[in-house]
MARMAR-966654 format. One record per residue: residue number from 1; chain; y, z, x of N, C-alpha, C, CB in turn. Coordinates in Angstrom, 2 decimals. Each point is the difference from the previous one (the first is absolute). Glycine has a CB too. Example, Ala and Ser with C-alpha at 12.3 -4.5 7.8 and 13.67 -1.06 7.14 Angstrom:
2
[atom 1, 'A', [-5.69, 7.80, 13.19], [1.19, 0.00, -0.89], [1.20, 0.00, 0.90], [-1.17, 1.25, -1.89]]
[atom 2, 'A', [2.22, -1.97, 1.54], [1.19, 0.06, 0.82], [1.09, 0.73, -0.77], [-0.63, -2.15, 1.18]]
***
This chain:
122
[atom 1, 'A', [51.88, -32.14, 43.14], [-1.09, 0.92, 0.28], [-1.10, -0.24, -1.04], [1.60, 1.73, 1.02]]
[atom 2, 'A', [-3.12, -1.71, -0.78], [-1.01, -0.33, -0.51], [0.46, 1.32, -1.12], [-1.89, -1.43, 2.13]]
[atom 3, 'A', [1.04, 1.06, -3.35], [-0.37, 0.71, -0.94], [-0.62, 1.67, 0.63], [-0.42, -2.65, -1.40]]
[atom 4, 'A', [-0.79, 2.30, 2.34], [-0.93, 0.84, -0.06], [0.90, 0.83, 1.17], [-2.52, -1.39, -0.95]]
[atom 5, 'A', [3.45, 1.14, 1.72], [1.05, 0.40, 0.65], [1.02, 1.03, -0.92], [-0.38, -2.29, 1.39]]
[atom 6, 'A', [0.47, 1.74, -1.94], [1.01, 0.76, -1.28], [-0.46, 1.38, -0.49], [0.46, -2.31, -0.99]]
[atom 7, 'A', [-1.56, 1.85, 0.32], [-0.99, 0.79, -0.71], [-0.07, 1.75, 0.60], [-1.47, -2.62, -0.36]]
[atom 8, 'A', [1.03, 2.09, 2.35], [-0.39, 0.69, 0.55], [0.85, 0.78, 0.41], [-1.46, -1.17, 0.20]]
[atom 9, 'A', [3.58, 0.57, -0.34], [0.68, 1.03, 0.49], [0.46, 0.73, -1.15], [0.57, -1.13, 2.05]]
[atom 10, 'A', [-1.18, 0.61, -3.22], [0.73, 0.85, -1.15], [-1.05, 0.89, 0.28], [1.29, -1.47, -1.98]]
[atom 11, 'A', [-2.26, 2.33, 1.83], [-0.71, 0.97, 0.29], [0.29, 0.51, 0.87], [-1.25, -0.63, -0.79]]
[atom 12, 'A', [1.93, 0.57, 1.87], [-0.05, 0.57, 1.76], [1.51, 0.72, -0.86], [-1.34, -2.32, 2.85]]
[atom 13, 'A', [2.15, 1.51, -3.49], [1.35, 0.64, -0.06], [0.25, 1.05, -1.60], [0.94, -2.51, 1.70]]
[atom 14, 'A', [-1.99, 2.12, -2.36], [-0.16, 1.10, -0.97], [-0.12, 1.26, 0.04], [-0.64, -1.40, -0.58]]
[atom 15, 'A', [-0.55, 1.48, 1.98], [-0.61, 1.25, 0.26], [1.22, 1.09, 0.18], [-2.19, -1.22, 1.15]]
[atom 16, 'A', [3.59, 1.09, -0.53], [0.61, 1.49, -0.11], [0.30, 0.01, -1.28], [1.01, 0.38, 2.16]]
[atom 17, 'A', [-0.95, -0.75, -3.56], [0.36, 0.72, -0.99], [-1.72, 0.34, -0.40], [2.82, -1.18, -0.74]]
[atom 18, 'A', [-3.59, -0.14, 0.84], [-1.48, 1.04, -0.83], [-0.90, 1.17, 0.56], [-0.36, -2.13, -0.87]]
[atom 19, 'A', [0.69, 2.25, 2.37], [-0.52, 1.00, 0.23], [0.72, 1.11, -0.01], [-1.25, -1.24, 0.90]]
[atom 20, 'A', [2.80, 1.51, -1.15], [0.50, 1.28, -0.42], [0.00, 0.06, -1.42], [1.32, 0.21, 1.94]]
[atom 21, 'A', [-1.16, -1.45, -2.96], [-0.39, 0.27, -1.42], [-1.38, 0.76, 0.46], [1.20, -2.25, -1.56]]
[atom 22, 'A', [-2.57, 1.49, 1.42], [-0.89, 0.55, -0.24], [-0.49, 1.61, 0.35], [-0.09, -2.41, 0.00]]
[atom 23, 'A', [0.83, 2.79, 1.40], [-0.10, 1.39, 0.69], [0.33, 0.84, -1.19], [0.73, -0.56, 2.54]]
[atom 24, 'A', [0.83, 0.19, -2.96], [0.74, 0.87, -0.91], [-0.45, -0.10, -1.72], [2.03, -0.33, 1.96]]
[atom 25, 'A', [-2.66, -0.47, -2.35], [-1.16, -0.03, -1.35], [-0.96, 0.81, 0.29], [0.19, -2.22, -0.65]]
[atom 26, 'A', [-1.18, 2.02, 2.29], [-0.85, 0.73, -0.14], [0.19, 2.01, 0.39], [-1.10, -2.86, 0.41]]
[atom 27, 'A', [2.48, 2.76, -0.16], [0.49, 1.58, 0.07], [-0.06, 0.58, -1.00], [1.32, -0.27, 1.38]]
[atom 28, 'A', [-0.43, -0.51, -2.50], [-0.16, 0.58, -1.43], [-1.54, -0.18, -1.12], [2.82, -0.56, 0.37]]
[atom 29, 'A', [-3.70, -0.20, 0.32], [-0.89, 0.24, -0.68], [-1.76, 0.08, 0.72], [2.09, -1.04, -1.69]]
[atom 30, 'A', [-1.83, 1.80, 2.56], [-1.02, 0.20, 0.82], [-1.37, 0.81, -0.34], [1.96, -0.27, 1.31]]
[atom 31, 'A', [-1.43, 1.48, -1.98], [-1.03, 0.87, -0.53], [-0.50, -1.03, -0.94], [0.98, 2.50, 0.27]]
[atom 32, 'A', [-0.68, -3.35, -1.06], [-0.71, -0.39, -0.94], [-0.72, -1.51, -0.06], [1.53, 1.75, -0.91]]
[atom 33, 'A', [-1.94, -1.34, 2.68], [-0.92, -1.50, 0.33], [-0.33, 0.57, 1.34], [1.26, -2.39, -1.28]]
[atom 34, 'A', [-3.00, 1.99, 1.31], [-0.25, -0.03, 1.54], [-0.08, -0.99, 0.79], [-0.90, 1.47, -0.48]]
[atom 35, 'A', [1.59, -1.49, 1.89], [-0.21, -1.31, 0.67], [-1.08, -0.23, 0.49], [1.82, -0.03, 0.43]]
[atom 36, 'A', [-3.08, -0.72, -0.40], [-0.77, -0.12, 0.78], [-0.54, -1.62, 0.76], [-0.29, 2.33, -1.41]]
[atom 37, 'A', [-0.59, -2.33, 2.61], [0.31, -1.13, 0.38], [-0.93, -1.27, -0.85], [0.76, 1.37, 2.38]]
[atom 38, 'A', [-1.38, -0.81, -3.28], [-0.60, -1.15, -0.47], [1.53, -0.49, -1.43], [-3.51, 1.02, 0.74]]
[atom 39, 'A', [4.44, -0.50, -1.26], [1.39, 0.07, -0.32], [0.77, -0.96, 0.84], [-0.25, 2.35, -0.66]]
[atom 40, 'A', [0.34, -2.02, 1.83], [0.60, -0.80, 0.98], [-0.07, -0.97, 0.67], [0.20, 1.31, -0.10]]
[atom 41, 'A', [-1.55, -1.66, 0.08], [-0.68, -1.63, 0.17], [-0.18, -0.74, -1.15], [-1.28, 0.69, 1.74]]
[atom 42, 'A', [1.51, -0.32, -3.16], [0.05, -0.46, -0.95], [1.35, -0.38, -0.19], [-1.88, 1.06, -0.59]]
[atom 43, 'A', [2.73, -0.41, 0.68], [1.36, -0.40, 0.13], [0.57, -1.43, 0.66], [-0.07, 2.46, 0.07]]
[atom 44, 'A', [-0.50, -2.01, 1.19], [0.25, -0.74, 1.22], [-0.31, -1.49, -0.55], [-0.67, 2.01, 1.88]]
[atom 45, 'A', [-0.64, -1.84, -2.15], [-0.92, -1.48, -0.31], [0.46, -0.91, -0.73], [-1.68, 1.04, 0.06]]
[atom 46, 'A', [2.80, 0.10, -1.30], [0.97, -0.54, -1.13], [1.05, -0.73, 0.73], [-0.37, 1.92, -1.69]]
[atom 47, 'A', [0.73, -1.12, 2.11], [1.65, -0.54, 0.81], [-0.59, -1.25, 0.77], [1.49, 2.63, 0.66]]
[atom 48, 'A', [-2.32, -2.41, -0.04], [-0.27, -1.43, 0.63], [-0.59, -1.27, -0.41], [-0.06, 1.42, 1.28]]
[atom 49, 'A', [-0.28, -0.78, -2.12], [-1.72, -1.36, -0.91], [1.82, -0.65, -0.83], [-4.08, 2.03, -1.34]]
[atom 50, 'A', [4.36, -1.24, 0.35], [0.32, -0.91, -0.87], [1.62, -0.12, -0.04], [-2.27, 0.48, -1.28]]
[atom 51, 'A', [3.17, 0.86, 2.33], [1.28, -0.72, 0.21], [0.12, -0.94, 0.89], [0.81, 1.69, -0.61]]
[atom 52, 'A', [-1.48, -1.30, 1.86], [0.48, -0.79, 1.04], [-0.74, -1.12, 0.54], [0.99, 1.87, 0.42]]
[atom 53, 'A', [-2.52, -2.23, -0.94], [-1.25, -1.27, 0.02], [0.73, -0.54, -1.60], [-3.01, 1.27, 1.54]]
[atom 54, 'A', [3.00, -0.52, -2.61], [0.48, -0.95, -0.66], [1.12, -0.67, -0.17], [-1.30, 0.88, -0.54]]
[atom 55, 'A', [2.31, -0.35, 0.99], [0.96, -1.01, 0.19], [-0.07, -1.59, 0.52], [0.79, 2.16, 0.24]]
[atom 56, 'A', [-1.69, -2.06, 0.79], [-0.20, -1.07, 0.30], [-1.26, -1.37, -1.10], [0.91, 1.86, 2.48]]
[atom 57, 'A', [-1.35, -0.94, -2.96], [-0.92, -1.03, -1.45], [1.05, -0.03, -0.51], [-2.43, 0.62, -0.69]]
[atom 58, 'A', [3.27, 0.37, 0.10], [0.95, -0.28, -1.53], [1.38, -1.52, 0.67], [-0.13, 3.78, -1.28]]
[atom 59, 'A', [0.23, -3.06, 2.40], [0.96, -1.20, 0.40], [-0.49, -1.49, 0.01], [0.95, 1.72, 1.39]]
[atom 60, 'A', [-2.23, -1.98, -0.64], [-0.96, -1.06, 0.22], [0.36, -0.61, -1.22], [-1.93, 0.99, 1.45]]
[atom 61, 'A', [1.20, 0.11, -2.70], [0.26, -0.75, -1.33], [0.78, -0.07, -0.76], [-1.33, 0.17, 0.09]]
[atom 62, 'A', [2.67, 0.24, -0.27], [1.34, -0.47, 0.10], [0.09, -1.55, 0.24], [0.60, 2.30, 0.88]]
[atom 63, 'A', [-0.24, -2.26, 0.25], [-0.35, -1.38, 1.09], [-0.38, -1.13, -0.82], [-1.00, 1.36, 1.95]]
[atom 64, 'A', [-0.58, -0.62, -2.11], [-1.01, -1.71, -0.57], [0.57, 0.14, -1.49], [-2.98, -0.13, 1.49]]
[atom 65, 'A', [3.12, 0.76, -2.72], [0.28, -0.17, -0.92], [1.06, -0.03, -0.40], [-1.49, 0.45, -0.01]]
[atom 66, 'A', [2.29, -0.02, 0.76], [1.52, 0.02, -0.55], [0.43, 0.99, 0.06], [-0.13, -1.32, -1.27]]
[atom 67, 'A', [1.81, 1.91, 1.14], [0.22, 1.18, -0.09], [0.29, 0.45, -1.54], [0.71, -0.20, 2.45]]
[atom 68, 'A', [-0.35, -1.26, -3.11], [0.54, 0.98, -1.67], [-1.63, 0.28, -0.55], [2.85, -1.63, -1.11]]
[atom 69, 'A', [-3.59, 0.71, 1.23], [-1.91, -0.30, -0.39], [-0.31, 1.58, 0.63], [-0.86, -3.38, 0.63]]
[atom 70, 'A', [0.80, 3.51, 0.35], [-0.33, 1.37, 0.97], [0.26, 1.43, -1.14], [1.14, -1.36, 2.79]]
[atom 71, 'A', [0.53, 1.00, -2.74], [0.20, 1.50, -0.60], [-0.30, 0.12, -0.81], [1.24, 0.47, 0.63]]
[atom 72, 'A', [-0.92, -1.66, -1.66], [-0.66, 0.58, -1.45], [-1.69, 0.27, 0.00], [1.99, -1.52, -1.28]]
[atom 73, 'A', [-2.86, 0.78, 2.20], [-0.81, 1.07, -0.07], [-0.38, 1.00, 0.51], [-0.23, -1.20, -0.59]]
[atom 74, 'A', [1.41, 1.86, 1.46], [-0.58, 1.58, 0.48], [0.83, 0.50, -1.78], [0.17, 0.49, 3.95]]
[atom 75, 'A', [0.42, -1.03, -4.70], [0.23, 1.20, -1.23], [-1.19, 0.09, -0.35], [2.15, -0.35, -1.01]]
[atom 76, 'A', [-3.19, -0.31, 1.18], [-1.41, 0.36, -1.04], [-0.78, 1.23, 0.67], [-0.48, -2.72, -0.79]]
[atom 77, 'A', [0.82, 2.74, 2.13], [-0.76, 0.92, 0.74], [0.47, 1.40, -0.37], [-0.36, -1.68, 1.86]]
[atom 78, 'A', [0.85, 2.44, -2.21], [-0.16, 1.03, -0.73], [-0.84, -0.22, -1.61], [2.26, 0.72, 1.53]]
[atom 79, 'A', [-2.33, -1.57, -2.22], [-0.96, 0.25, -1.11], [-1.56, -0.77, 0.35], [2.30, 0.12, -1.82]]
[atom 80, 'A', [-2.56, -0.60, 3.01], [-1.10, -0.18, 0.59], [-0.56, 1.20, 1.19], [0.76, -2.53, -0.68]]
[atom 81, 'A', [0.08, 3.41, 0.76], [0.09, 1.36, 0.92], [-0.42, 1.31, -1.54], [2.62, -1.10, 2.50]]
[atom 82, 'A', [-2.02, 0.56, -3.47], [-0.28, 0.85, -1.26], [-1.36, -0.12, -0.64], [2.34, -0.23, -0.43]]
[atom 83, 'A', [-2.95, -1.41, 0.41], [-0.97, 0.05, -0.35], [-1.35, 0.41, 0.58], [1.42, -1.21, -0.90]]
[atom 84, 'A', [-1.72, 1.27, 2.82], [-0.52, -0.12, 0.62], [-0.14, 1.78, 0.29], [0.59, -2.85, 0.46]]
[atom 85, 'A', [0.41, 3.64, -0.84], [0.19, 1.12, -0.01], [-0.89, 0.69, -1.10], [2.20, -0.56, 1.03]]
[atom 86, 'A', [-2.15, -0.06, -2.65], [-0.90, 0.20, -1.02], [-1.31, 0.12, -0.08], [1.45, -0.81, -0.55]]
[atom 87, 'A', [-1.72, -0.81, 1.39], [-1.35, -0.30, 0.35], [-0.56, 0.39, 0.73], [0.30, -1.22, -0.52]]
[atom 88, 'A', [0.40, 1.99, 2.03], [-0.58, 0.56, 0.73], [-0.10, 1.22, 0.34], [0.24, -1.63, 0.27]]
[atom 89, 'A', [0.51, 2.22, -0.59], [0.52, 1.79, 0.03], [0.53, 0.59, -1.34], [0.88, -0.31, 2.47]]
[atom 90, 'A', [-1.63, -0.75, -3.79], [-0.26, 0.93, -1.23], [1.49, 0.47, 0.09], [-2.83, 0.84, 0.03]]
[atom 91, 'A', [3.86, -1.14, -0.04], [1.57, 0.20, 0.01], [0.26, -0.62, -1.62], [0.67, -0.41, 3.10]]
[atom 92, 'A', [-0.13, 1.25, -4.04], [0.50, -0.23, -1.15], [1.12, -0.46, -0.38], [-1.20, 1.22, -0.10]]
[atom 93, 'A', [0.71, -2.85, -0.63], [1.55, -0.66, -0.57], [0.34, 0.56, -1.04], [-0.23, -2.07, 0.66]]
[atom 94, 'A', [1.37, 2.06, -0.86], [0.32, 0.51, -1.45], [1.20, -1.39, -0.25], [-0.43, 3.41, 0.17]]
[atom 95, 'A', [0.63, -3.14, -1.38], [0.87, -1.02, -0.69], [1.56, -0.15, 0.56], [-1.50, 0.56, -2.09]]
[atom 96, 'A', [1.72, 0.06, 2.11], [1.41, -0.55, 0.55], [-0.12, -0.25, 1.34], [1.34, 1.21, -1.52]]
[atom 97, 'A', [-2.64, -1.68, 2.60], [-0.22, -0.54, 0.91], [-0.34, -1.00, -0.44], [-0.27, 1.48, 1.17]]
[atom 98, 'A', [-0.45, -2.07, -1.88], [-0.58, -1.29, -0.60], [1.23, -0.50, -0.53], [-2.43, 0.65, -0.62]]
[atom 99, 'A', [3.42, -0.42, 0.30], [1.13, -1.16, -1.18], [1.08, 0.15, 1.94], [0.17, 1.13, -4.48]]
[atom 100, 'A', [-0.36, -0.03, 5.00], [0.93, -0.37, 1.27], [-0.74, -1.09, 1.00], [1.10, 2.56, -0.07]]
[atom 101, 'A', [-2.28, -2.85, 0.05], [-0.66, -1.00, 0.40], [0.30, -1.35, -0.72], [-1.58, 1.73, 0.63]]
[atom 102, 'A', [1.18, -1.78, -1.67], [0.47, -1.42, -0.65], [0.95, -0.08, -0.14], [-1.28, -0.36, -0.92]]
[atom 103, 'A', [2.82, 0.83, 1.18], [1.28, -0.25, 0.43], [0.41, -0.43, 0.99], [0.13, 1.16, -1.02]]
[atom 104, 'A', [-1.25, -0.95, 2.32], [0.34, -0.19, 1.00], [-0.78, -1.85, 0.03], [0.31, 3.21, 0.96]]
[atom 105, 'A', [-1.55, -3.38, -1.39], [-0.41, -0.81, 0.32], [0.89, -1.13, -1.10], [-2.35, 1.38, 1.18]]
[atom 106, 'A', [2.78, -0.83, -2.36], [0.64, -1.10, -0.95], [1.26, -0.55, 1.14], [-0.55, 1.35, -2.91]]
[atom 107, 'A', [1.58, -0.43, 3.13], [1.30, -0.01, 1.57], [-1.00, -1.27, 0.87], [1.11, 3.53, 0.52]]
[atom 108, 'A', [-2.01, -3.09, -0.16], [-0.46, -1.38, 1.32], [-0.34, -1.38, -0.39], [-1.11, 1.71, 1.26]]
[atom 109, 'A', [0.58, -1.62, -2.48], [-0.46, -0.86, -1.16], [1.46, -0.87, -0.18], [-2.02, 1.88, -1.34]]
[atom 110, 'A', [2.95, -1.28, 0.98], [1.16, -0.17, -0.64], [0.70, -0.57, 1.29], [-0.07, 1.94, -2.04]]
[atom 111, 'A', [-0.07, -1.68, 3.29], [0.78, -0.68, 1.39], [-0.75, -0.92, 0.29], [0.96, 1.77, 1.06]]
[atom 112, 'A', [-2.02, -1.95, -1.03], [-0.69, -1.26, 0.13], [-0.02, -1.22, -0.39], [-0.74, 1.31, 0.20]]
[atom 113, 'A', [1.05, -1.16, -1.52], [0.43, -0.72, -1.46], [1.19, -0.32, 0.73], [-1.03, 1.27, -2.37]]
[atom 114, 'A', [2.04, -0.58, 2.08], [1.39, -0.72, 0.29], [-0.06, -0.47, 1.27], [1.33, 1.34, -1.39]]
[atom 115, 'A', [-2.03, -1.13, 2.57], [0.33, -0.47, 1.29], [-0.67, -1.52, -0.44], [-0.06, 2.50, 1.89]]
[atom 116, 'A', [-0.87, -2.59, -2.23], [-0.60, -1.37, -0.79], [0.89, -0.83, -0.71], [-1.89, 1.16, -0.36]]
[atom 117, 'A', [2.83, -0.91, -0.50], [0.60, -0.49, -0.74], [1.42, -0.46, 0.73], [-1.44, 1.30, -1.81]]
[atom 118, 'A', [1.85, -0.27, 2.65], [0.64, -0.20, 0.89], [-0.42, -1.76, 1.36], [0.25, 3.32, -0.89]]
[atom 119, 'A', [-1.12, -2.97, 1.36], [-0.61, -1.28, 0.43], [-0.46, -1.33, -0.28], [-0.17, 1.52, 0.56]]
[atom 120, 'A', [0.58, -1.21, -2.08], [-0.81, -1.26, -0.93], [1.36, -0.65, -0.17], [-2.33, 1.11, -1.56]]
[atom 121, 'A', [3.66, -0.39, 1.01], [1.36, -0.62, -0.19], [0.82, -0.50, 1.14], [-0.02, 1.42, -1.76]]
[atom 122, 'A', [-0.31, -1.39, 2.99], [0.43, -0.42, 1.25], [-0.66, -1.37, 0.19], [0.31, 2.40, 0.91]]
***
């Protein structure tokens, strides 16, 4: 079965647990949010733009670059999601986000290296 086949029945077969999760979250916390429809097309736009259209880029590029190349760089995408957050919505780093950032990027730094070194002794 195609990828984009897959994709499409994992969503169709999710829906009975996320739509009674979500019913039963939004029971217990209803008073303290209003639904409205500009809420609900924003939502929507989410669920669709970037789970279910992006799957198909993130896979694409998987594909062309590789899968170990791939993952290690979605680890950067949370401290490129951190910085873009700073820069754009004035969102405050503080320090023990900055040394959990350069841990993460030293870790990818550090797999790269050995996958290299790894390829060089073969």
């Amino acid at each position: 079965m195609p990828g984009w086949q897959v994709i499409s029945w994992v969503v169709v077969l999710a829906l009975p647990i996320c739509i009674p999760g979500s019913l039963f979250i939004w029971s217990q916390t209803h008073t303290q949010h209003t639904i409205t429809v500009h809420g609900l097309v924003g939502i929507t736009m989410i669920g669709v733009s970037s789970m279910y259209l992006g799957f198909f880029a993130w896979y694409r590029g998987l594909k062309d670059a590789g899968t170990a190349h791939g993952s290690q760089v979605q680890q950067l995408q949370g401290i490129m999601t951190l910085g873009w957050a700073a820069l754009l919505l004035g969102e405050k780093v503080t320090l023990p986000m900055i040394v959990i950032s350069l841990g993460v990027i030293l870790c990818v730094l550090w797999a790269l290296m050995s996958r290299q070194r790894t390829l060089e002794m073969s």
